[in-house]
N, C-alpha and C positions, 0 to 999 in steps of 0.2 A: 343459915340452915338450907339444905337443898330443897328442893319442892320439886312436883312430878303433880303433872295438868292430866286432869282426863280426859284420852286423847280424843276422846269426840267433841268437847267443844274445841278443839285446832283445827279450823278451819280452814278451807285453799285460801281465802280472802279476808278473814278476821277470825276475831274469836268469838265463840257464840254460844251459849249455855244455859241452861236453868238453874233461876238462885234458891241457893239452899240444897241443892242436888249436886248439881256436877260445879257449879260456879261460887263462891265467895269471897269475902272482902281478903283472905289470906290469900286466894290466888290474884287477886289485882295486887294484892301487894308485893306478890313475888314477880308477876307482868314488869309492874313499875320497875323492879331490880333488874327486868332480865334487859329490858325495852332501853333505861337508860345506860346499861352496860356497853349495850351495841351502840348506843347514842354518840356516848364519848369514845369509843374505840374508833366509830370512828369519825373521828375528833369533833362531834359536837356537843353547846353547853348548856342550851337554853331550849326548852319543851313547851307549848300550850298544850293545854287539859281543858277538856272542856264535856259537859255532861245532858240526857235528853230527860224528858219530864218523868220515866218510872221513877216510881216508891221507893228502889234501892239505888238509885244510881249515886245521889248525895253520899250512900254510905260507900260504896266504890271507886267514886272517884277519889274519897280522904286517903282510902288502903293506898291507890293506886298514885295521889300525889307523895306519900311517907315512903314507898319504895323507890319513887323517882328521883327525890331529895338523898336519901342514903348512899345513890352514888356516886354525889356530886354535881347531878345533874341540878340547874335551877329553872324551875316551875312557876307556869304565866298561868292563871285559873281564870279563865277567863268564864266560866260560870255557866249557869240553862241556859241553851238553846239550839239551834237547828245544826247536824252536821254539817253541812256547808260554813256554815261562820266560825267554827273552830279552823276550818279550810281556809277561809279569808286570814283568821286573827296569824298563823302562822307565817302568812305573808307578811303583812301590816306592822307585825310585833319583831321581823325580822328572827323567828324563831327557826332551829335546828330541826323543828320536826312537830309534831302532833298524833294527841292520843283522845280519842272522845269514845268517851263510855254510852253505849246507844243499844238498846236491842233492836231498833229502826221497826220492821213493820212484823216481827215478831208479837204473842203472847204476850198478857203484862207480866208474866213469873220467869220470863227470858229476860234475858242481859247482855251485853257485853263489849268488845272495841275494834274501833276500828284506828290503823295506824299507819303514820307516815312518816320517811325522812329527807330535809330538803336534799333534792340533787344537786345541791353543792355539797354534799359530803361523800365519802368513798359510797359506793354501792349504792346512793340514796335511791327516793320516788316509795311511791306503795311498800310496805309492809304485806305480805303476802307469801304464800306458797314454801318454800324453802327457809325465807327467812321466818315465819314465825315455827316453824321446824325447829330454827336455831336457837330462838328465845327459850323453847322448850329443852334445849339441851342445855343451854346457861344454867337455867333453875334448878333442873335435875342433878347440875354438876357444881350445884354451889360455886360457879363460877364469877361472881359477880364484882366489879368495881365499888369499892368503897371514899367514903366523901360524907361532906356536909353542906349539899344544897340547901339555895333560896327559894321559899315558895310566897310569891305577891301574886296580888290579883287585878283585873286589866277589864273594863268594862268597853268591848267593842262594838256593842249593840248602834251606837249614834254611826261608828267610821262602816260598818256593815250597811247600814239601811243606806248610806250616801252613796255606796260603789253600786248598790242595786239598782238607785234612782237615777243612775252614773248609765246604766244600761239598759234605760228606760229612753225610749226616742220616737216617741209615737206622738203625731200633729195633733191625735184628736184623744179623747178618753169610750172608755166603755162601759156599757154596766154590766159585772159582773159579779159571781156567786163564788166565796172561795172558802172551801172547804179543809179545814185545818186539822181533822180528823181526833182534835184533843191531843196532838203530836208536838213538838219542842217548837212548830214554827208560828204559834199561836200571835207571842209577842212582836216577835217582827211582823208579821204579816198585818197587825194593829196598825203599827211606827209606818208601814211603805204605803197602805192604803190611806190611810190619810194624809198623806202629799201628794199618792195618783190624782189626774184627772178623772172625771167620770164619779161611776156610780160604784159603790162595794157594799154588797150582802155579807156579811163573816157568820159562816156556821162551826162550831165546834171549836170555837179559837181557845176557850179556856183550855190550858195546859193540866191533863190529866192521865197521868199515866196508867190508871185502869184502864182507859179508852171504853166510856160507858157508852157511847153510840154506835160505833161497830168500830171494825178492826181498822186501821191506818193505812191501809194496802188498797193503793187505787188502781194496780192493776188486774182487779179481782172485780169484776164489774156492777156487782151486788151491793160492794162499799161506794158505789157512787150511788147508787139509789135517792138518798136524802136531796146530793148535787142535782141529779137532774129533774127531782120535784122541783126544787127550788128557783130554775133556768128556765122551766115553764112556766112556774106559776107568776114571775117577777118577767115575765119576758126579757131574760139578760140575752147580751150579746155572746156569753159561753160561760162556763165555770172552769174552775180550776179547784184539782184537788193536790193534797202533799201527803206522802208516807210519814211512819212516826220520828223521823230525822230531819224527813224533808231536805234528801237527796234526790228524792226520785218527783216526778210529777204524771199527773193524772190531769183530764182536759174533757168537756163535752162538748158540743156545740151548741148554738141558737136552738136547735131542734131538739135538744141534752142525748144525742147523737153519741158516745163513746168513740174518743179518737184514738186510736192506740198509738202504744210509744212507738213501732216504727213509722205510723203515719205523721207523726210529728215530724219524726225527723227526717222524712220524705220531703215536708214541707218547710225545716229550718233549711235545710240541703239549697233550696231554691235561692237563698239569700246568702247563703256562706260560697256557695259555690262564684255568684257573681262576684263578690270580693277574691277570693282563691282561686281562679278556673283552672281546672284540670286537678284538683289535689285530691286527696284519701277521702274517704268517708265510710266509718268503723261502724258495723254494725254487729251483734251479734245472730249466734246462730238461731236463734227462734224468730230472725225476723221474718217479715213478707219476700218475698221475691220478687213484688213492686215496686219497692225500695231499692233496692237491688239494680234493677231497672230502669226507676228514675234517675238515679243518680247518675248513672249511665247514660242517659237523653238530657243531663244537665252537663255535658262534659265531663262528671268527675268518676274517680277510680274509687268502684265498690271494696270492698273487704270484708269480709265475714270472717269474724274472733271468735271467740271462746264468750262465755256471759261472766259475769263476775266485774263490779266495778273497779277492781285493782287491777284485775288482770285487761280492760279496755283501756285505762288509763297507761300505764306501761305500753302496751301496743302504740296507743296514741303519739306517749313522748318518743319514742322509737320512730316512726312513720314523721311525726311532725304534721298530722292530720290537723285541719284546724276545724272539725267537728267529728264526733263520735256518739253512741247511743246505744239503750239495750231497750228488750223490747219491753219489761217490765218498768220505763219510763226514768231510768238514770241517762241522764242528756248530759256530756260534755264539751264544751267550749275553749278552743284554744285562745279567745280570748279572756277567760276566765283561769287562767293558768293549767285548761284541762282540767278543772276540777268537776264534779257533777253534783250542780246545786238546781234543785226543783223551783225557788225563789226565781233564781237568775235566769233560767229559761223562761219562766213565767213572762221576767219583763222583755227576754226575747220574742216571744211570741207576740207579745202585746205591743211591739216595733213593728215586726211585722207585718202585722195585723192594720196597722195604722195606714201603712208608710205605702201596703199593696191596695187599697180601697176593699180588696177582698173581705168576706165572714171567714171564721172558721168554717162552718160549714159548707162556704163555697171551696175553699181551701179540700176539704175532705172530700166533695164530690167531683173535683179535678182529677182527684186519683183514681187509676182502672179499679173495677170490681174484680173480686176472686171469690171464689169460695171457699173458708177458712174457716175450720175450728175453734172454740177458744181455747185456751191453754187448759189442758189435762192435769193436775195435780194429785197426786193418789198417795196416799201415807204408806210407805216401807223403811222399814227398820234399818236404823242409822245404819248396823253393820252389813246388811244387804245389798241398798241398792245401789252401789258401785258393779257387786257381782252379776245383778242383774242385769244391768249395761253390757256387760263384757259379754256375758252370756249368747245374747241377744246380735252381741256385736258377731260372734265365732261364728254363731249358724246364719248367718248373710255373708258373709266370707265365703266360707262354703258354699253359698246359694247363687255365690256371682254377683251381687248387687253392687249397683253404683252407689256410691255413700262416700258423706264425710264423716270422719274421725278426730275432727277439732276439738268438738265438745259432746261429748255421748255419742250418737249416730243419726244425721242425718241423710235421708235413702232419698236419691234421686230416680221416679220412672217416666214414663211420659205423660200421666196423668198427674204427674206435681211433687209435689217431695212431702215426708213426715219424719218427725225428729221425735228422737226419744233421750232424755237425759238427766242425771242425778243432779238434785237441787245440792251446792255448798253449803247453804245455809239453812235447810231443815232436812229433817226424816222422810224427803218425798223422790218420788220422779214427776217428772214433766213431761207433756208431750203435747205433740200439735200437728197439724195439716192442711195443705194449702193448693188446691184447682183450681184451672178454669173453668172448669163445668161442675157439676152436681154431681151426675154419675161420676167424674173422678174421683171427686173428694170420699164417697162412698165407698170406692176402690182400696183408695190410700188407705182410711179407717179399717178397711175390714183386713190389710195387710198388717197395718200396725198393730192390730187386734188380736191377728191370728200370733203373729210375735209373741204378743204377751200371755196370753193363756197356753204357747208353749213353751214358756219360764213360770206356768201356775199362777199368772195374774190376770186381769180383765181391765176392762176401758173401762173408764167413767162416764156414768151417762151423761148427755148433753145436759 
């Protein structure tokens, strides 16, 4: 039977929805038909599945392994836990492709997948943009491959924690605070600290898809709050936080300092670039323009993408970049097959960290100062804020402004840049700004201010 998705959870970069609303177990299981259609067309046989701790995911992944089995396709369940390890098991398991059902740093009443296919098949890599366009026309058109897939299951939790410890290389150990947020990476983060050296605090590791202690989203600076009680009051060497997939990572320092994801990778950039010199280094658009910069005084070739972890990974395999990054703290690794696991940066970081004698915090106060906004989030209605973008974008055209167009608009004057852009994956915009001085940054804000209250919105207060 055909089926027709609601097109607002079709995402630029996954699928994303509210269960019982616009998301259910009949549309995973039309996903699973459309997802393995494309699988074996083109010409692959064998998927891992794999699911994050929400209340529904169990019942989404079953929809979602009965439509992948139907056509033909044979399913590895490789069972809870963190996005990144369904990323690994596809490797390890020598599978066709992977589907993990996640709503990552979403509500608990949100849901949904994220998907890939190995680039040894026609068109492989990220699921994304056009092609899940496609799937949605599969389903619609009752187009689908029929079969009688195999569905077993594959426990890679032991071969995941070894490739972690694999990328662990640090002389000495730390003590540190790691903050699991009640997100899928509970259980491994157990399994790899106790074979770190050093010292490990675990707050929030039990796996709860309520998320009773705040939201999973550590680039939102309020959910580190707990983290950097806990960094002071234990005198750690840093903490570490993980979104509810634990793709992305969050970090504080000795002082529980908030290091943002592009100061991260300002400061992986320092290490990858020595092994690489001269190569790419993918940032997105909301990052700093210190980043930017350093990367530039380390030898290597900046690049400013689009945000969306599908869409920096694509970029990546293209370029052949052997690090990339967004500022929301998805860190890729071209030693890591370009995947972006918050885990595996961690034990980057903590190489690092070892191997330079440096803190973090000495690490963070290497980098120039600017004066930067936090990120702006402000709730507009799914079918809006694209228009609002555009809107915004027509009357700076007109106005002459120097801007990029990569991802929403970001405006270059001489007082610094400020970017304004529709989130993929909720009902918001985003926005941010970045000086050298105070009065600019004042400047920039009241520019980007004035923008928005002439499209009938406002700023958020600081």
């Amino acid at each position: 039977m055909s089926h027709r998705f609601d097109p607002v959870i079709l995402r630029e970069y996954d699928i994303r929805g509210t269960v019982g609303k616009n998301l259910n177990p009949d549309d995973a299981h039309a996903l699973g038909r459309a997802f393995g259609t494309m699988a074996r067309r083109a010409g692959g046989r064998k998927i891992a599945i794999g699911y994050d701790g929400r209340t529904h995911s169990p019942k989404l992944e079953a929809a979602l392994v009965e439509g992948l089995t139907s056509t033909g396709i044979n399913v590895v369940r490789v069972g809870r836990g963190p996005t990144p390890m369904l990323y690994f098991a596809t490797k390890h398991l020598g599978a066709d492709g992977g589907m993990m059902v996640t709503g990552s740093h979403n509500p608990p009443n949100q849901n949904g997948f994220k998907m890939l296919l190995s680039r040894d098949l026609k068109n492989g890599g990220p699921v994304y943009g056009d092609k899940i366009k496609a799937l949605a026309v599969l389903a619609e058109k009752d187009d689908f491959e029929n079969g009688a897939g195999k569905a077993e299951s594959a426990d890679v939790q032991d071969a995941y924690v070894a490739h972690l410890l694999a990328a662990h290389k640090s002389p000495r150990g730390f003590k540190i605070a790691w903050d699991c947020g009640n997100g899928a990476s509970g259980e491994i983060v157990r399994r790899l600290t106790s074979k770190l050296p050093g010292k490990h605090i675990l707050l929030f590791d039990t796996i709860d898809g309520t998320f009773p202690n705040h939201k999973p989203d550590p680039s939102d600076a309020k959910n580190l709050k707990d983290l950097q009680d806990t960094v002071l009051k234990n005198e750690c060497d840093l903490g570490i936080a993980f979104d509810g997939d634990a793709d992305r990572i969050g970090a504080v320092d000795g002082k529980a300092r908030v290091v943002a994801g592009d100061q991260l990778l300002a400061i992986y950039a320092h290490d990858v670039l020595k092994e690489h010199p001269g190569s790419a280094v993918i940032a997105d658009v909301k990052a700093s323009l210190v980043l930017f910069e350093e990367i530039e005084k380390l030898g290597g070739k900046p690049l400013m993408w689009k945000t969306g972890n599908s869409l920096i990974k694509a970029k990546m395999a293209e370029t052949g970049a052997p690090l990339a990054g967004e500022m929301s703290g998805h860190i890729f690794f071209g030693d890591n097959f370009g995947f972006d696991d918050g885990i595996y940066a961690a034990m980057k970081l903590l190489s690092l960290l070892g191997n330079s004698g440096k803190s973090l915090a000495d690490w963070r106060d290497s980098l120039p100062s600017t004066f930067i906004t936090p990120e702006y989030r402000f709730h507009v209605d799914e079918a809006g804020k694209f228009a609002v973008v555009d809107e915004i974008k027509a009357r700076l055209k007109k106005e002459g402004a120097r801007m990029s167009e990569i991802d929403g608009v970001r405006v270059t004057t001489l007082d610094g840049w400020w970017l304004l852009r529709a989130s993929n994956t909720e009902a918001l915009l985003a926005a941010r700004a970045e000086s050298k001085t105070e009065a600019g940054l004042l400047r920039l804000k009241d520019a980007l201010e004035g923008q928005l209250k002439a499209s009938g919105l406002g700023l958020p207060k600081d």
